[in-house]
C-alpha positions as CSV (number, residue, x, y, z in Angstrom):
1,X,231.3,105.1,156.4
2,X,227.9,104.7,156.8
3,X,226.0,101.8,155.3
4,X,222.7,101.3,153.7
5,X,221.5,98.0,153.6
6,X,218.4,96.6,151.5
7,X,216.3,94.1,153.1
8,X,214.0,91.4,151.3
9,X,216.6,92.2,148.2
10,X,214.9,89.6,146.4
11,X,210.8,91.0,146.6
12,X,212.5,94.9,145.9
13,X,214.0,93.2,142.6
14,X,210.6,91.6,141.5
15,X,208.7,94.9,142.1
16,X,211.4,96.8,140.0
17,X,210.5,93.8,137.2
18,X,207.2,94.4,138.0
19,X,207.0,97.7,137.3
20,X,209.8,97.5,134.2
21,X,206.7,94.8,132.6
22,X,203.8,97.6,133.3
23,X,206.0,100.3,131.8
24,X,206.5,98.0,128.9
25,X,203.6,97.2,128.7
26,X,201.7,100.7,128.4
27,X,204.3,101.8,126.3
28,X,203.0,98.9,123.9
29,X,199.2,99.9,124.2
30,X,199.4,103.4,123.2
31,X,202.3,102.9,120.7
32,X,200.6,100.0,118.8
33,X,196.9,101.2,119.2
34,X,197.8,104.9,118.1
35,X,199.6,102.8,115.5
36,X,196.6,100.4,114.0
37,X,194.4,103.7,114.7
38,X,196.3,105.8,111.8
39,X,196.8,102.5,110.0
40,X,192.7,101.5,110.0
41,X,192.6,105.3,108.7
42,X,195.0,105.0,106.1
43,X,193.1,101.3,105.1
44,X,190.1,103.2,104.8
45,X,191.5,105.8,102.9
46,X,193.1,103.4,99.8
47,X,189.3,101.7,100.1
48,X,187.6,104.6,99.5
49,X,190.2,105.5,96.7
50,X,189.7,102.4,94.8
51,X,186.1,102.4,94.7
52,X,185.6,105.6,93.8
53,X,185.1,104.3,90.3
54,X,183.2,100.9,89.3
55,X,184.8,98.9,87.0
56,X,181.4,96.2,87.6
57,X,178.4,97.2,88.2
58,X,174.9,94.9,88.3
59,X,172.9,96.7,85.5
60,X,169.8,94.7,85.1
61,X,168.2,92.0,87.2
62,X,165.5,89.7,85.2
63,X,162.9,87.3,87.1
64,X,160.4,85.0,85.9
65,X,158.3,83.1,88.2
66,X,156.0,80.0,87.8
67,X,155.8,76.1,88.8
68,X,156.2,72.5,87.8
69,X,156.1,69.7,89.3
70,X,157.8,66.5,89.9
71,X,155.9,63.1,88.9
72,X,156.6,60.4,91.4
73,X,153.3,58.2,90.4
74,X,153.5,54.9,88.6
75,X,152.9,55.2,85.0
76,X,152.3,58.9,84.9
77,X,148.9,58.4,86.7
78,X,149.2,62.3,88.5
79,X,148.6,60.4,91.8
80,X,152.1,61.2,93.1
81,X,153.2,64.8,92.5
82,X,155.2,67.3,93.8
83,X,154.6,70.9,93.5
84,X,157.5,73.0,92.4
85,X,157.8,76.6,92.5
86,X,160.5,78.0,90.4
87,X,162.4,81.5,89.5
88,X,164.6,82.2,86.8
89,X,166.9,84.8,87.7
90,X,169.1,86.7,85.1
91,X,171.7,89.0,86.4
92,X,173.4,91.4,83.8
93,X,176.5,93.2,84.4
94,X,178.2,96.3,83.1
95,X,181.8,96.5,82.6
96,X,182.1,99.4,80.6
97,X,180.5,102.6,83.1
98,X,183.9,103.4,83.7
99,X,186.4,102.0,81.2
100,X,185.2,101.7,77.8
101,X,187.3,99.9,76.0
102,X,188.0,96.1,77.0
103,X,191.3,95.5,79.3
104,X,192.8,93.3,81.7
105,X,190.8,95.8,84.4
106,X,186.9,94.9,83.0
107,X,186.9,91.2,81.7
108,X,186.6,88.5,83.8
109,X,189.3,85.8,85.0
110,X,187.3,84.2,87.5
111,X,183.5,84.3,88.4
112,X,181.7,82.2,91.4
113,X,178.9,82.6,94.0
114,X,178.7,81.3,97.5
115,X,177.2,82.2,100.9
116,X,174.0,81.6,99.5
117,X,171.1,82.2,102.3
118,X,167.4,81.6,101.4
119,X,164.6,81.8,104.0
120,X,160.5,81.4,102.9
121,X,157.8,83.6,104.7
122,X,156.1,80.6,105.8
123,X,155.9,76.7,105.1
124,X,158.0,75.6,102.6
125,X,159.5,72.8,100.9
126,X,163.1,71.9,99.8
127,X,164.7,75.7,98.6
128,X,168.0,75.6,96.4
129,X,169.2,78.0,93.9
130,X,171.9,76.7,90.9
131,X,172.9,77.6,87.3
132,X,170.2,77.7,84.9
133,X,171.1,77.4,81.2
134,X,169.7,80.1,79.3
135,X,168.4,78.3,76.9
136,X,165.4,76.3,79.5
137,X,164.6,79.3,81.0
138,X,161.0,80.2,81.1
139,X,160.2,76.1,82.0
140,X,160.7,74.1,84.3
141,X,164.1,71.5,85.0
142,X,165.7,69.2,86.8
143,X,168.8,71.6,88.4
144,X,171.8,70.3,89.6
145,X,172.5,71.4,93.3
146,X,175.9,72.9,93.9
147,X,178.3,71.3,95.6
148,X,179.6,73.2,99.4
149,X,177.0,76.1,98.3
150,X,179.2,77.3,95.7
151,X,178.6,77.9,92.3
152,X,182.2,78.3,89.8
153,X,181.8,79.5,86.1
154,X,183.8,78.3,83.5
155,X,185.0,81.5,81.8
156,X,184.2,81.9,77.7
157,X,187.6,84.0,76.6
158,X,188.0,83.2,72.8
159,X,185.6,82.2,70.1
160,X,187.4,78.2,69.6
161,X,185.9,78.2,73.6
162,X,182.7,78.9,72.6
163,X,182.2,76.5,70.4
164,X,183.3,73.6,72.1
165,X,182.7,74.6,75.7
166,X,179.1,72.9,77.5
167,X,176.7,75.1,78.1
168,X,174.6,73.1,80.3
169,X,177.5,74.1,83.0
170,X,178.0,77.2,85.1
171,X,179.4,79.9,82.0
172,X,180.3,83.3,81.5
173,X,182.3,85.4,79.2
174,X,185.0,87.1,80.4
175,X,183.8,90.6,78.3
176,X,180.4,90.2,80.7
177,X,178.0,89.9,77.6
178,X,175.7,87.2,78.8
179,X,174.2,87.7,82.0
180,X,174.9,85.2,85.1
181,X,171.5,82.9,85.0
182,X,170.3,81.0,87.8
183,X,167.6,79.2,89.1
184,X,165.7,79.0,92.2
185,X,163.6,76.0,93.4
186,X,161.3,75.2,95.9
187,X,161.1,71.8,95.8
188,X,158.1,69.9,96.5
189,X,155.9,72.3,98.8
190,X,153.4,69.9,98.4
191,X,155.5,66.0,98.5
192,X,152.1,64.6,97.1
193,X,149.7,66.0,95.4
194,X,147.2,63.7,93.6
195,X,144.6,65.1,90.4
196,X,140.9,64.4,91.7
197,X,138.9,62.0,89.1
198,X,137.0,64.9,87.6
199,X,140.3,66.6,85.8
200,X,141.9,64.3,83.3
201,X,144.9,66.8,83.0
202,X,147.2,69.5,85.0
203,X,148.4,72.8,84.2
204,X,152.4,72.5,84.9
205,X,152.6,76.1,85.6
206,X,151.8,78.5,87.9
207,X,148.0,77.7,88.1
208,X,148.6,74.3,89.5
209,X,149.9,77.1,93.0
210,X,146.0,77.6,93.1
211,X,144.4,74.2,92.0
212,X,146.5,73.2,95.4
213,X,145.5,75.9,97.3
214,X,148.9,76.8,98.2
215,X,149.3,80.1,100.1
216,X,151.3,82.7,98.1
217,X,152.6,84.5,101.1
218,X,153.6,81.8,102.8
219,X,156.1,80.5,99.9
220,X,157.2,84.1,98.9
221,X,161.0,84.0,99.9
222,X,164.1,86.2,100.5
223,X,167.4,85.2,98.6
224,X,170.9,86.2,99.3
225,X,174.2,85.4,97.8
226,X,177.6,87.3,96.9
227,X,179.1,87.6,93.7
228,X,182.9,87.2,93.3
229,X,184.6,88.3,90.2
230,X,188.3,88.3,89.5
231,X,189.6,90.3,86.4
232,X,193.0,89.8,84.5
233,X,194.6,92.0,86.8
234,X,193.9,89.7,89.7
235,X,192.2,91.9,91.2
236,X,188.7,90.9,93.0
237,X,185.0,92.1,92.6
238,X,182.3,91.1,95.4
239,X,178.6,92.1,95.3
240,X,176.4,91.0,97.8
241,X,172.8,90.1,96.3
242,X,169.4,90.3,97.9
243,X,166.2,89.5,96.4
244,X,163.3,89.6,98.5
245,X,160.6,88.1,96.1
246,X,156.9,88.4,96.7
247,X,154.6,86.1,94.7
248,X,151.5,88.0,95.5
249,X,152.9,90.5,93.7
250,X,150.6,91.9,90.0
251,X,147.3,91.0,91.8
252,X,148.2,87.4,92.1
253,X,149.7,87.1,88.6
254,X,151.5,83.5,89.0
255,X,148.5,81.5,89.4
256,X,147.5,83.0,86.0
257,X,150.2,81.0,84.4
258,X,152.9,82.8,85.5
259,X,154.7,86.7,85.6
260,X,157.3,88.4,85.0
261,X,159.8,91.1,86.9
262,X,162.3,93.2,85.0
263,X,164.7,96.2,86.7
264,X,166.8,97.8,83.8
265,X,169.3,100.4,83.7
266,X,170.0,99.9,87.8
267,X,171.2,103.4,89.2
268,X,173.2,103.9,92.5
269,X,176.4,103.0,94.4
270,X,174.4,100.3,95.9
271,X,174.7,98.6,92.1
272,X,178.5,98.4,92.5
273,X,180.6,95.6,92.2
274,X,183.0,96.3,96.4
275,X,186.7,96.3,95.0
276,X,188.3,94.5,97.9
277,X,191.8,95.8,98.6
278,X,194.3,93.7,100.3
């Protein structure tokens, strides 16, 4: 009997493990990547599914724009101000497009914004953007700045709430029937601005932005920010807002005082609350 002997027995048994690993291993690839291929599809799919309707939807965007200014002088004497520009922003939202009635599905658990980017077109001062009661819009306030860039409502669900809750903190009502209000600042574009001798007063509004000489286009500013909403199916809502504001907009109108921007009855998918599916 003839016999067949293996040399280097131990570097033929490492190939063979070798190639054992590489088989394994491309076996692996296209099983697992045809796999996350069909299962990115199917993902997509049961997105696309779930937002085919909007249960929220932004439905009206209010802006009013003007300044203020913060007094820093002893005694009041206007030698020490800074200039404030200012935006109130109301955000209304509809809950009813697609389900009339109120449910579980269209009222509101949870409500609170983060990521919130700001950027001016030139020079600026201090930017920040908080909750706003309603009930100072139009003038300017003091505004608290949120704390880690987030701003949490405290959610209105029964009329004993409503009576007893505070107001001058982030709110909402859970059947979306008052609008999210917020308020941009730019803090003190000018840190100190001082009244010449020949005017006894100032005009704390927007013609003090021209008394200073302050360039429009260079404090007009782009704001960003998502919305997150959780109804009382647990279920979350995200809409991701942009305003790009530019306050040489109506000929100039801030400096007059101040203006006005109103966008009712919003049309289009891009309106839509993104129904984020786990």
């Amino acid at each position: 009997m003839i016999k067949i002997r293996v040399r280097h027995e131990k570097i033929w048994f490492a190939v063979l493990i070798v190639l054992l690993l590489l088989c394994i291993l491309a076996y692996s690839y296209l099983f697992y990547g045809s796999f996350a291929r069909e299962e990115f599809v199917r993902s997509s799919i049961r997105i696309a599914e779930e937002n085919q309707q909007s249960v929220f939807r932004l439905n009206k965007v209010l802006l009013f724009h003007s300044a203020g200014v913060n007094d820093y002088s002893h005694n009041h004497s206007l030698q020490n101000l800074g200039i404030c520009q200012y935006s109130d922003i109301s955000l209304s939202i509809d809950n009813t497009s697609y389900i009339y009635d109120l449910t579980p599905e269209n009222t509101v658990k949870e409500l609170f914004i983060d990521n919130i980017q700001m950027s001016s077109k030139g020079s600026s001062g201090e930017m920040y953007l908080a909750y706003k009661n309603l009930n100072d819009f139009g003038k300017y306030v003091p505004l608290s700045v949120p704390e880690n860039g987030r701003i949490d409502f405290q959610i209105v669900n029964t009329n004993e709430q409503n009576e007893t809750i505070d107001y001058h903190k982030p709110t909402f009502y859970t059947d979306c029937s008052n609008p999210i209000s917020l308020g941009f600042v730019n803090k003190d574009i000018i840190p100190s601005y001082s009244v010449s001798e020949e005017n006894s007063s100032i005009a704390l509004n927007g013609k003090l932005l021209g008394q200073a000489n302050i360039d429009l286009q260079a404090i007009s500013y782009v704001l960003q920010f998502d919305i997150h909403i959780k109804n009382h199916r647990n279920e979350t809502f995200i809409y991701h807002a942009k305003l790009d504001v530019d306050l040489t907009g109506d000929n100039h109108a801030i400096v007059n005082g101040s203006y006005y921007q109103a966008r009712n009855n919003l049309v289009g998918s891009e309106y839509d609350f993104f129904k984020e599916v786990k």
